[in-house]
N, C-alpha and C positions, 0 to 999 in steps of 0.2 A: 733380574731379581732385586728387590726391594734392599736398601740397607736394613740393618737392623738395629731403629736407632736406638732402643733403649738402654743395647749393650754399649752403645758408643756414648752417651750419656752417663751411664754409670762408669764407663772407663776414664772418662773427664772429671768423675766426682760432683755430677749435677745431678740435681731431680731431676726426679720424672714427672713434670708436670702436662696436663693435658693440651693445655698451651703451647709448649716447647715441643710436643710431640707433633702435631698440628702446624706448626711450623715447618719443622724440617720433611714433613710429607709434603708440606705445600711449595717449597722449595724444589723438592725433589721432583714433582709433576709438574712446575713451572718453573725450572732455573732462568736467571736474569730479571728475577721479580726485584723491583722498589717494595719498600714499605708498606705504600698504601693496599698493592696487589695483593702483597701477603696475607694483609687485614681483610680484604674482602674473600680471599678462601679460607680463610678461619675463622671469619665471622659468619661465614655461613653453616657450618656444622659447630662450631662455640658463640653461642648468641652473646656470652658473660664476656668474651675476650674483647679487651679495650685496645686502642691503638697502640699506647704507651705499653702495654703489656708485649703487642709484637716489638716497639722496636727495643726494648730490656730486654726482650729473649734473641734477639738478633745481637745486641751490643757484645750480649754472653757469648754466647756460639760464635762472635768471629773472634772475641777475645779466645776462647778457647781454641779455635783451629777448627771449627767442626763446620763453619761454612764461612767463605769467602766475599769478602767485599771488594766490589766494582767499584770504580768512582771516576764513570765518565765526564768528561768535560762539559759540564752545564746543562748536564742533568741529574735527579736524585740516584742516590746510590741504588745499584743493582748486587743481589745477595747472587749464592748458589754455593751447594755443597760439594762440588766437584774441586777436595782439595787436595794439597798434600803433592800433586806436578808441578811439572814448570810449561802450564800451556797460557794463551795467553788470548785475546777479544779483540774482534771486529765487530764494529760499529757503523750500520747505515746514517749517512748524516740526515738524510729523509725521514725515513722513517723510523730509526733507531732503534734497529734489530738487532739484537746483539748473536755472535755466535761463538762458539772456543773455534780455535786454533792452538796445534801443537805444537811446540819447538824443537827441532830437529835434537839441537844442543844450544849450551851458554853459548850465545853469538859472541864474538869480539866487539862486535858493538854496545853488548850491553855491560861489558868489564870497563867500569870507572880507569880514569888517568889517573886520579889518586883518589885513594879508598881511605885516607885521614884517618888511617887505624883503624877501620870499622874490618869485621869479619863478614861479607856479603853472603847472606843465603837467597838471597831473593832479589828475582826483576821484574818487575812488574809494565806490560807494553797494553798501547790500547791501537791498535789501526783503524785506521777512519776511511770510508769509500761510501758507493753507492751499491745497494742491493741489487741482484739481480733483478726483482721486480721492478724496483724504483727506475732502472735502469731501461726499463721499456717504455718510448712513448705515449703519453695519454689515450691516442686514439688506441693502439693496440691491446692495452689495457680493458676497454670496452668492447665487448663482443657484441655486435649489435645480431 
């Protein structure tokens, strides 16, 4: 079942812009999208939507909480609206498929030695490997 973003939008105290709405379906039928991806599934049903107009509605909504920013290592940031858990992303280094993973609980490993007075709500982890695709030999890959 679809969220239902408009109530999540007016619960936020944002318009409803056709833009913003466009976004977050395009998010939602493609989590782990960059920028540009988002652009091009909302540029295709919003011909008027500019770039700059998705990444203002993205800057919003991850300010807001309403979707989530990735920020792999030496690549452009990756959105998605799967928020509000504590799961966390695996990254092919080939190809650079991103996927969630769950976390059982706060690991021990991700509790700071000293937390310098901050209140921790959040851990943010990225894992890095090889896909299982990636992971199969070129020949095998080709089915002749």
């Amino acid at each position: 079942m679809d969220p239902n973003y408009e109530n999540i939008l007016k619960d936020h105290k944002l318009s409803l812009t056709s833009v913003r709405l466009a976004v977050l379906e395009a998010l939602h039928q493609h989590p782990h999208s960059d920028a540009a991806a988002i652009f091009d599934v909302v540029h295709d049903t919003i011909k008027t939507a500019s770039k700059q107009a998705i990444y203002n509605n993205l800057n919003t909504l991850v300010e807001r909480g309403i979707v989530r920013e990735i920020k792999p290592k030496g690549q452009p940031s990756l959105y998605e609206t799967k928020v509000g858990d504590n799961h966390h992303h695996i990254v092919c280094r080939n190809c650079h498929t991103v996927m969630d993973t769950d976390c059982h609980a706060f690991a021990p490993c991700l509790s700071p030695m000293n937390k310098h007075g901050f209140v921790i709500d959040e851990a943010e982890v990225i894992f890095w490997g090889i896909c299982p695709s990636c992971q199969k030999p070129a020949n095998k890959r080709r089915k002749k």
